[in-house]
N, C-alpha and C positions, 0 to 999 in steps of 0.2 A: 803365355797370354793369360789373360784373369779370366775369371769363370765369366758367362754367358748375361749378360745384364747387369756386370757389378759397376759398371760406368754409370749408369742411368740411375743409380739410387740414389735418394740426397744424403751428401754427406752434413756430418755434425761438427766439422774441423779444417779449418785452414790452414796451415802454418805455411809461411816463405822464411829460407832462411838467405842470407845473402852474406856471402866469403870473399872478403874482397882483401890483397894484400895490396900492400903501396910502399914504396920506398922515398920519399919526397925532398929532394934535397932542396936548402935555402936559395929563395928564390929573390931576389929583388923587383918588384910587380913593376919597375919604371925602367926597366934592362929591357930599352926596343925602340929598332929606328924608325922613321914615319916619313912615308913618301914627303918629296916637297912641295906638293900641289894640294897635301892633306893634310900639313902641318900647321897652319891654322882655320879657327872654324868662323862661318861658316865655307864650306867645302863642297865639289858635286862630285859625286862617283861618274870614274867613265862610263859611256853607254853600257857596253859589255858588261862589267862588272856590276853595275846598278841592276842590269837583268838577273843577275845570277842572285843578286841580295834580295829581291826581288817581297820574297813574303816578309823578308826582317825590317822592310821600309814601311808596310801597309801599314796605315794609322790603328791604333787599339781602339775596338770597339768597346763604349762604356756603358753598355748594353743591349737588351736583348733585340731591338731593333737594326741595328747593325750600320749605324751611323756615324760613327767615328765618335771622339770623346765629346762630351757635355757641354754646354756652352759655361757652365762652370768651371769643369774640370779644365775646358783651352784658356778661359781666364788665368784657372790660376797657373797651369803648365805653361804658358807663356811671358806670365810675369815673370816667373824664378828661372826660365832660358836666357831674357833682359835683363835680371838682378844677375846674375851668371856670368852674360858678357860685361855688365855692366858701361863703362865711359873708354873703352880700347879702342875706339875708333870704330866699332862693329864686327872688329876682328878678334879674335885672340886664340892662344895656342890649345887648338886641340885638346891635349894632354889635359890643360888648366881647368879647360870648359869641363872634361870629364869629372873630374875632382868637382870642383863647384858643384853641379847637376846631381854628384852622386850625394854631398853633402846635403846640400838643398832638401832634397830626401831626406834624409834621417834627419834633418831637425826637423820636419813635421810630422813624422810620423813615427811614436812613440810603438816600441816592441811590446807585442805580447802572445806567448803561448795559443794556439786558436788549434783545435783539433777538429772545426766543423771542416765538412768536405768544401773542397773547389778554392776556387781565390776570390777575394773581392775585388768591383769592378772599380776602375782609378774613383770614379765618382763617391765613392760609398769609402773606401781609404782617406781621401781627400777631407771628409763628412766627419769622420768617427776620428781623424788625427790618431788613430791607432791600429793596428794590426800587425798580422805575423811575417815571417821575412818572404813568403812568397806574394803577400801582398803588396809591401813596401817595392819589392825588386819586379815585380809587375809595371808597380805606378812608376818606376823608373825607365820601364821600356819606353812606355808611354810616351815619357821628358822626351827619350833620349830620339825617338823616330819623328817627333813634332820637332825637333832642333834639326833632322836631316840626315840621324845615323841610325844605320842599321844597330838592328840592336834583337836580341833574342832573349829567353827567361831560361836559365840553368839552374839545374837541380840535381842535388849528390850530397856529399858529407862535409862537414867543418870537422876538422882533427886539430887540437893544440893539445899540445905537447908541455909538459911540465918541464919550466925552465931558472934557471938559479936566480935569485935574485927579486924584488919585491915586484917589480914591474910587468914578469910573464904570467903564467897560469902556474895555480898552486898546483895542479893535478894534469892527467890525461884526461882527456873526455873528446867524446868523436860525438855528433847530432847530425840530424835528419838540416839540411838546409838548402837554402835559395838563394841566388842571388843575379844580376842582370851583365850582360854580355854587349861590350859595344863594339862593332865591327871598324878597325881603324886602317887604312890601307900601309901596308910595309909592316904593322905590329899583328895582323892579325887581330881574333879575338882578344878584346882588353877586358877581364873581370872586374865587375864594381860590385863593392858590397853594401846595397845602400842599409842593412844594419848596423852595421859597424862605424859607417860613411869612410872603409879603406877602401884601398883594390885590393883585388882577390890576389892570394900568394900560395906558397905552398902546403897550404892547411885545406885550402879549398880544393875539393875533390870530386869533380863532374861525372857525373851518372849519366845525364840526359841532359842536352841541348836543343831546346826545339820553337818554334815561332809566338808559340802560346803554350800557357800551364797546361792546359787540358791535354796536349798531346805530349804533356812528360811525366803521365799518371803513371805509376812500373805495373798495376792491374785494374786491369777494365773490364765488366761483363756485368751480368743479373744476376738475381739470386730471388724464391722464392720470400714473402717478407715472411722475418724470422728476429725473435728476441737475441741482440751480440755481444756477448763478450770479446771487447777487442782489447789489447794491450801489444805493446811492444817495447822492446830492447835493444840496447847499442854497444857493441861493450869493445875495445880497444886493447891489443895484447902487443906489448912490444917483443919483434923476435928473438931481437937480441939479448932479451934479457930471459928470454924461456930456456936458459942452461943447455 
């Protein structure tokens, strides 16, 4: 045990380190069947299971009022659901819609590095046509529960892998990423990455799954205010090649 009082002094240092191994084999994100009552949208969850999806249905609030989105932000999330379905008769396949919705996404909303805390709200994304992947993959929840799917914000690592040939990544590199979660019946969770505008595959590597960003922060609490030096690192080793 530590000496009598050494818990209660402030300390001058944080570090988290995080060891995570992974073995990821080639995944095809489109490898899954899909009930046939859910096979095109729009769709309703059975009673049962609709309770159980329960907080992944609840509309995103687009602010601190707690009113569901803006009357902007449902203008425009419901135009790009109708650009989406577009002239299918008001149907069309699940799957399709997914793609579309996730696309829709990433062309409006331009990537960029944002290290200020929290997410922004779909309204202020919408606004700024730019932000970072947990913003973008937020405003996708948003799409995705105003269309009638459950849908959740994931958060974990992007790993790519240096592969031969011009069209993969020149190098390894693993990053801090986001991305949105649509609940499909028969496939389970389907990852969309609305930065990319894929689906999620085996590079995408979920840390935290939860109904909102704020409850997939990995550290939460106070701190007396205090001048910070913050930084951090990512750094990727493959086993097999450590002899």
């Amino acid at each position: 045990m530590g000496r009598p009082g050494r818990l209660h002094r402030p300390a001058d240092e944080l570090e988290v380190t995080v060891d995570l191994v992974a073995d990821p084999p080639p995944v095809n994100p489109f490898d899954f069947f899909v009930e046939d009552y859910a096979s095109t949208a729009p769709f309703a969850y059975p009673a049962e299971l609709h309770d159980d999806l329960g907080a992944y249905l609840r509309p995103v609030d687009d602010g601190p009022r707690g009113s569901g989105l803006s009357q902007e932000s449902t203008a425009w999330v419901e135009s790009t659901i109708a650009g989406a379905i577009g002239h299918e008769g008001g149907e069309l396949p699940v799957v399709e819609l997914l793609v579309r919705l996730n696309r829709a996404v990433r062309a409006h909303v331009a990537y960029s590095t944002r290290m200020e805390p929290g997410t922004q709200a779909p309204h202020e994304t919408l606004g700024r046509a730019v932000g970072s992947c947990r913003d973008s993959s937020w405003l996708l929840v948003a799409v995705l529960r105003h269309a009638g799917l459950a849908a959740r914000f994931a958060s974990g690592y992007l790993l790519q892998l240096q592969t031969p040939g011009e069209d993969g990544p020149s190098r390894d590199s693993a990053e801090l990423h986001a991305w949105a979660e649509a609940y499909v019946p028969g496939a389970g969770w389907v990852g969309l990455d609305p930065t990319s505008g894929l689906l999620a595959a085996e590079g995408h590597i979920p840390l935290s799954c939860t109904p909102r960003p704020s409850s997939a922060a990995p550290i939460s609490g106070t701190t007396t205010p205090a001048e910070v030096d913050f930084s951090y690192a990512t750094t990727l080793t493959r086993l097999d090649d450590a002899g």
